[in-house]
C-alpha positions in Angstrom: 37.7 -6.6 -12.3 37.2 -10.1 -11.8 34.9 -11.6 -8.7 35.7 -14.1 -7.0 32.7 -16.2 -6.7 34.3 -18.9 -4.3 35.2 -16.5 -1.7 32.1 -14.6 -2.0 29.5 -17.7 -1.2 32.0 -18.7 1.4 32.0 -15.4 3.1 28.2 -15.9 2.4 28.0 -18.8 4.2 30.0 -17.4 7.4 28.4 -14.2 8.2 24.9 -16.4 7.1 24.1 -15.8 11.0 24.8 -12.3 11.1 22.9 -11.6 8.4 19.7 -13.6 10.0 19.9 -11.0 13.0 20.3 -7.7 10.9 17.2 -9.0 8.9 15.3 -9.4 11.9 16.7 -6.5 13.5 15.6 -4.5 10.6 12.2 -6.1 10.9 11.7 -4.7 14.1 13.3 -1.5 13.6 10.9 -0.8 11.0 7.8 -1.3 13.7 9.1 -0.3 16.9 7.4 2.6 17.8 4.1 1.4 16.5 1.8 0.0 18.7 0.2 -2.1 16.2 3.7 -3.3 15.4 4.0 -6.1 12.0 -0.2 -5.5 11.8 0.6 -2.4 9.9 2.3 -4.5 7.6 -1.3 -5.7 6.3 -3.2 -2.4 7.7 -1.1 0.3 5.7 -2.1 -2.0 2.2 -5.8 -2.1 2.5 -5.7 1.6 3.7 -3.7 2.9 1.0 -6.0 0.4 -1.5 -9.1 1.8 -0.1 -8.0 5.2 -0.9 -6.7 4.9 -4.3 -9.6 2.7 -5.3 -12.2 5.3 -4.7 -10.6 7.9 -6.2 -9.8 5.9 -9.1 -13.2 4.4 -9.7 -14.6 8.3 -9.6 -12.3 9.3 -12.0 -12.8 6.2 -14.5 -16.4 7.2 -14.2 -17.5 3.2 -13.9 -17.2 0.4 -11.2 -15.3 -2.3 -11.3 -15.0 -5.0 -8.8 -11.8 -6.4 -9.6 -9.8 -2.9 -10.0 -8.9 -2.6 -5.9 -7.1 -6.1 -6.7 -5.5 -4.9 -9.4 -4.1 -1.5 -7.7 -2.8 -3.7 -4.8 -1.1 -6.2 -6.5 0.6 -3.4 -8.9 1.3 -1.3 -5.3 2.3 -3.8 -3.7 5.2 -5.2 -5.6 6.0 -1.8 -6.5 6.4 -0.3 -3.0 8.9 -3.6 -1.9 11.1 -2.7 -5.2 11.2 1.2 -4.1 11.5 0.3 -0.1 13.8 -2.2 -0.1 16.4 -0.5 -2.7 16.3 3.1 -0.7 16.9 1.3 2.5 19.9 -0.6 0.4 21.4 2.2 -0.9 21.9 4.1 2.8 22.9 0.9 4.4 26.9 0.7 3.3 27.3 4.6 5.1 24.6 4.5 7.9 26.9 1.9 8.7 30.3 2.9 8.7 31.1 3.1 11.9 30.7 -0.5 12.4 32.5 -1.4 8.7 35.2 0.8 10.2 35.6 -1.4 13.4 34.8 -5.0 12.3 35.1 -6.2 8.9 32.2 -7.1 7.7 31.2 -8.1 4.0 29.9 -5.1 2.6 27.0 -6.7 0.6 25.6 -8.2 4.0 23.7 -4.9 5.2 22.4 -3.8 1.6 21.0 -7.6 1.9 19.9 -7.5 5.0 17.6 -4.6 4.1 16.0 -6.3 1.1 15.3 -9.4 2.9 13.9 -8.0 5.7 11.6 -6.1 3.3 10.8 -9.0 1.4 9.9 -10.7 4.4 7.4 -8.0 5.0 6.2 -8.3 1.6 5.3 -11.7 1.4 3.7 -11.5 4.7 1.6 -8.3 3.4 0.6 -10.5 0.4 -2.6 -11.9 3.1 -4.4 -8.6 2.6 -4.2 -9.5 -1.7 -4.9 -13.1 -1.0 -8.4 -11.3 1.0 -8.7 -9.5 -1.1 -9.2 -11.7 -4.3 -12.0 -13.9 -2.2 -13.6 -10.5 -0.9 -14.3 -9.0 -4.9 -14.4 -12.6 -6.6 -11.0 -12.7 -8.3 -10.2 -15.8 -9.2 -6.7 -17.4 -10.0 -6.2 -18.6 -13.7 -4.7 -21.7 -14.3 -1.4 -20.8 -14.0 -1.9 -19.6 -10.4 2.1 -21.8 -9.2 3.3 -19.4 -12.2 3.4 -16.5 -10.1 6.4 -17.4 -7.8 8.5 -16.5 -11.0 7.7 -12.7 -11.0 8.2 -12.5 -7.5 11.7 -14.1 -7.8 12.2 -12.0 -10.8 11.4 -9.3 -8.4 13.8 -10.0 -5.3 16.1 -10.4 -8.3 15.9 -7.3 -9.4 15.9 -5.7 -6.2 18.9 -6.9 -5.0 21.1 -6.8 -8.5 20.2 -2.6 -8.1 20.1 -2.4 -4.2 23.9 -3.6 -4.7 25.2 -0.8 -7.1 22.9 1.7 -5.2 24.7 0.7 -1.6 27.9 1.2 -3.5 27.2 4.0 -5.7 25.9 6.0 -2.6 29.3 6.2 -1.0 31.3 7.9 -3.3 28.2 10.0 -4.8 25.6 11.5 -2.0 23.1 13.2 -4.8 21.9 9.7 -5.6 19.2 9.7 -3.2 17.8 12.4 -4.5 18.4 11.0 -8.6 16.9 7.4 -7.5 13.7 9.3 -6.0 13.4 10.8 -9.2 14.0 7.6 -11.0 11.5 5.5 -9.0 8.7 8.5 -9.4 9.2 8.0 -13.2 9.3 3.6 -12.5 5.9 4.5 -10.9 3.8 6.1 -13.3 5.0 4.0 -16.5 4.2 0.9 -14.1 0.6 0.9 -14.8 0.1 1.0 -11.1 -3.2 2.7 -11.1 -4.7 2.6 -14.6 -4.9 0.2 -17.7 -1.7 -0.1 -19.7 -4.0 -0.8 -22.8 -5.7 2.8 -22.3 -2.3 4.4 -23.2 -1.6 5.2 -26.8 2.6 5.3 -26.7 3.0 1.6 -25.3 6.6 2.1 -26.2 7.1 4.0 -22.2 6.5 0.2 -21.1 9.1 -1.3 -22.6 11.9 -0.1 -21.0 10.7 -0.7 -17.2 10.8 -3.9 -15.8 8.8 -3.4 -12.6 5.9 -3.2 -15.7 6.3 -6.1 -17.0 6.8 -7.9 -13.4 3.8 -6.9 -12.5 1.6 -7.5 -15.7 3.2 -11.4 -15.4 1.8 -11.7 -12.1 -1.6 -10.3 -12.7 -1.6 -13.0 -15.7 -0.9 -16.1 -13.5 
C-alpha cells in the first residue's frame, strides 16, 4: 500500500488548527476535576519519586544521593511512552461518533493525545531539573545532547501510538496485550535498579525505551 505523503502533510497542514484545540482540550480533560489542576503535573512526580526512592534505597541496603534523580528521569520518560500510546490507541473508537459525522483525518486524534502528553511531559521535566540542583547532579558536557532522546522518544511514541489507534479498531483484546507489553517495557527498562547489576544484559537489547533512557542519563 503506497502513502501518499503529499496529501498527508497537506491534510496536516489543514486540520493544523483542529488539532491545536483537541491537544489542549485533552490537556484540560486530563485535569478537570482536580483542584490542583496542571500542579499535579509536577506534584504526582516528586510523590511517586519520594516513594520509590525510599523503598529502593532500603532495599539496596546503601544511600545514594543521586539515585531519586536517576528513578525520575527513568519514570519519567517511561510513564509519557506508556500514557501517551494507551490514550492513542482508544482515541480512533472513543471517537467514532464524530469520525462518523465529519471527516476527519484519522491520525489527528491518536496525535492529539501524544502531544498533549508530551506537552505535560516537558512541563513535568521542572520537578527533574529541581531535582538535580536539590541532590547535586550535575549535567556532563554534553548536557544540549539530551534533546535527541527525547525526540527519539516522541518518535517512538507516535510511530506505535499510530498502529495501536489502528490496530485497536479491528482487534479490542489489544488493550489488554499492550498492558502486558508495557509491564514487560517496564521492568527490562532499568527504571528502578542498575542495568549493570543484571547478569543477562541481553533483556536490554531488544527495548528501546532502555536505551532512550540510558542516553539521557549520559548527556
Amino acid at each position: 500500500m503506497e502513502i501518499d505523503l503529499d496529501r498527508v502533510f497537506k491534510n496536516f497542514k489543514k486540520y493544523r488548527y483542529l488539532l491545536f484545540e483537541l491537544t489542549k482540550k485533552n490537556i484540560k480533560l486530563k485535569y478537570r476535576r482536580s483542584y490542583l489542576g496542571i500542579l499535579w503535573t509536577l506534584l504526582e512526580p516528586i510523590l511517586t519519586t519520594f516513594v520509590l526512592t525510599v523503598v529502593f534505597i532500603n532495599l539496596r541496603g546503601k544511600k545514594d544521593l543521586s539515585f531519586p534523580v536517576y528513578i525520575l528521569t527513568g519514570r519519567l520518560l517511561y510513564s509519557f511512552f506508556a500514557q501517551s500510546t494507551k490514550q492513542a490507541m482508544k482515541s480512533i473508537r472513543s471517537n467514532s461518533g464524530m469520525i462518523k459525522k465529519v471527516y476527519v483525518p484519522k491520525y489527528i486524534y491518536p496525535l492529539s493525545n501524544i502531544l498533549s502528553n508530551y506537552i505535560i511531559f516537558l512541563i513535568s521535566m521542572i520537578v527533574l531539573f529541581g531535582s538535580m540542583i536539590i541532590f547535586k547532579v550535575y549535567p556532563t558536557k554534553y548536557i544540549f545532547s539530551a534533546v535527541i532522546p527525547l525526540l527519539l522518544l516522541l518518535i517512538l511514541s507516535l510511530g506505535m501510538g499510530l498502529i495501536l489507534a489502528t490496530m485497536a479498531v479491528f482487534f479490542r483484546d489489544m488493550e489488554y496485550l499492550w498492558g502486558v507489553v508495557l509491564m514487560m517495557i517496564m521492568y527490562t527498562a532499568a527504571i528502578f535498579y542498575d542495568a549493570g547489576l543484571v547478569t543477562s544484559q541481553w533483556i536490554f537489547y531488544f527495548n528501546p525505551i532502555y536505551h532512550i533512557i540510558v542516553n539521557f542519563r549520559n548527556s
